[in-house]
Structure formats: structure tokens, C-alpha cells
C-alpha positions as CSV (number, residue, x, y, z in Angstrom):
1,X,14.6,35.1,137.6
2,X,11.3,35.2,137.1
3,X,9.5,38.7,136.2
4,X,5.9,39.3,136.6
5,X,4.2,42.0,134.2
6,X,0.5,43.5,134.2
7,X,-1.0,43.1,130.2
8,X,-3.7,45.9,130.0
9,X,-6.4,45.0,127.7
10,X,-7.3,47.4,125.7
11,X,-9.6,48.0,122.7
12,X,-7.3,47.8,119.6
13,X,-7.0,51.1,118.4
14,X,-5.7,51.5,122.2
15,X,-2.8,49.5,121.2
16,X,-0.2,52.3,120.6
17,X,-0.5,53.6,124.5
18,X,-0.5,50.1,126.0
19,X,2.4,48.3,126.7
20,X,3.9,45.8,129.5
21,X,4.1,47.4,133.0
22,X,6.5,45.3,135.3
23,X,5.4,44.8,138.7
24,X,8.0,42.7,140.3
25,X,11.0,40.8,139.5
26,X,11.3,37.7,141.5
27,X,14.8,36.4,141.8
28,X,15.6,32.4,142.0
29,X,16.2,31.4,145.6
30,X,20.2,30.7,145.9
31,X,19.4,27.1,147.2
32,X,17.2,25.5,144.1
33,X,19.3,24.3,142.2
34,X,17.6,23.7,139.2
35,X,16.1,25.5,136.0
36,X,12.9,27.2,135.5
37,X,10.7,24.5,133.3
38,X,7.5,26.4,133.2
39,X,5.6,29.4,134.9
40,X,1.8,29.9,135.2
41,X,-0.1,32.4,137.2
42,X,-3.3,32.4,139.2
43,X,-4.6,35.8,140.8
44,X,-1.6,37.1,142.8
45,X,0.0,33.4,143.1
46,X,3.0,33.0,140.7
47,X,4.0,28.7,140.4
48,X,7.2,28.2,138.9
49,X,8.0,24.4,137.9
50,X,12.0,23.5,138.0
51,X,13.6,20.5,137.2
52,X,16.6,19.5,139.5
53,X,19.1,16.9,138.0
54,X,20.5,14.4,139.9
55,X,23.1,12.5,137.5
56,X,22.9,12.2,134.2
57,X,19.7,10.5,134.2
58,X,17.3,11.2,137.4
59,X,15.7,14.4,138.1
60,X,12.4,15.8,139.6
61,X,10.4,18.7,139.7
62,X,10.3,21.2,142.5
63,X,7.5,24.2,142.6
64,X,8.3,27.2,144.1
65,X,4.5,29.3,144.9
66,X,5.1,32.9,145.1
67,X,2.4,35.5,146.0
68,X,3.7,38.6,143.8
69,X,2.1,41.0,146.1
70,X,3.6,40.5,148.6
71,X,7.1,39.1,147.8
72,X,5.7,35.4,150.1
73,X,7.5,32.1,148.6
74,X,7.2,28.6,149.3
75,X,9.3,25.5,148.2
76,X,7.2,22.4,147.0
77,X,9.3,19.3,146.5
78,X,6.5,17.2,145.9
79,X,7.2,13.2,145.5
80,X,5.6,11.7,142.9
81,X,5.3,7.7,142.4
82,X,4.9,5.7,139.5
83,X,2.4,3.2,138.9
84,X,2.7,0.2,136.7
């Protein structure tokens, strides 16, 4: 689950009125697998990194893009190749 908050700001003698305001909560999709490696944000676009074991040894990285407005997700499973 991945829960997106709005920070205000403020000047810091502000400090005892501001706090956290959560504006969504944005559940992992059923079919991923994996486990939420890191999160950054962009405007109203949420990315969510997740590494998805294979065995024991392989895994990759899937991003799931979420616009937090409006609730609009998209699976990434982008393939990445190694150069020697």
C-alpha cells in the first residue's frame, strides 16, 4: 500500500498547526507480486519501483505510475540489458 500525503510548508512558528493531510491511499494491485523497493513523486504522478523474485537468485524491477488524482495506474515491466 502506498499512501500519498500533502506536507504544508509553513513558516516555523507555524509548526504546531501543521501536520500531514492524507490524500489517498493507493492499494498494491493483487497481480504484482513483488515488494515496494522505492517511491518518488512528480506533480500528481506517484512511481513506485518493485522488485519481483524469480528463484532465489533472479529478479527485476517493475514500476507501477499512478496519477493520485485521479486514482489512473499503469504497469511498467521494463527490460533492461546488460552490457559488458
Amino acid at each position: 500500500m502506498i499512501q500519498v500525503y500533502k506536507l504544508p510548508m509553513l513558516a516555523r512558528h507555524d509548526f504546531t498547526h501543521a501536520g500531514p493531510l492524507l490524500i489517498r491511499t493507493i492499494p498494491q494491485p493483487h497481480d504484482l507480486p513483488g515488494v515496494i523497493h522505492e517511491v518518488s513523486i512528480h506533480g500528481d504522478i506517484v512511481a513506485a519501483s518493485f522488485v519481483v523474485a524469480e528463484d532465489e537468485v533472479n529478479h527485476h524491477h517493475q514500476l507501477l505510475l499512478i496519477n493520485h488524482t485521479t486514482g489512473a495506474q499503469q504497469l511498467v515491466d521494463p527490460k533492461f540489458v546488460e552490457v559488458w
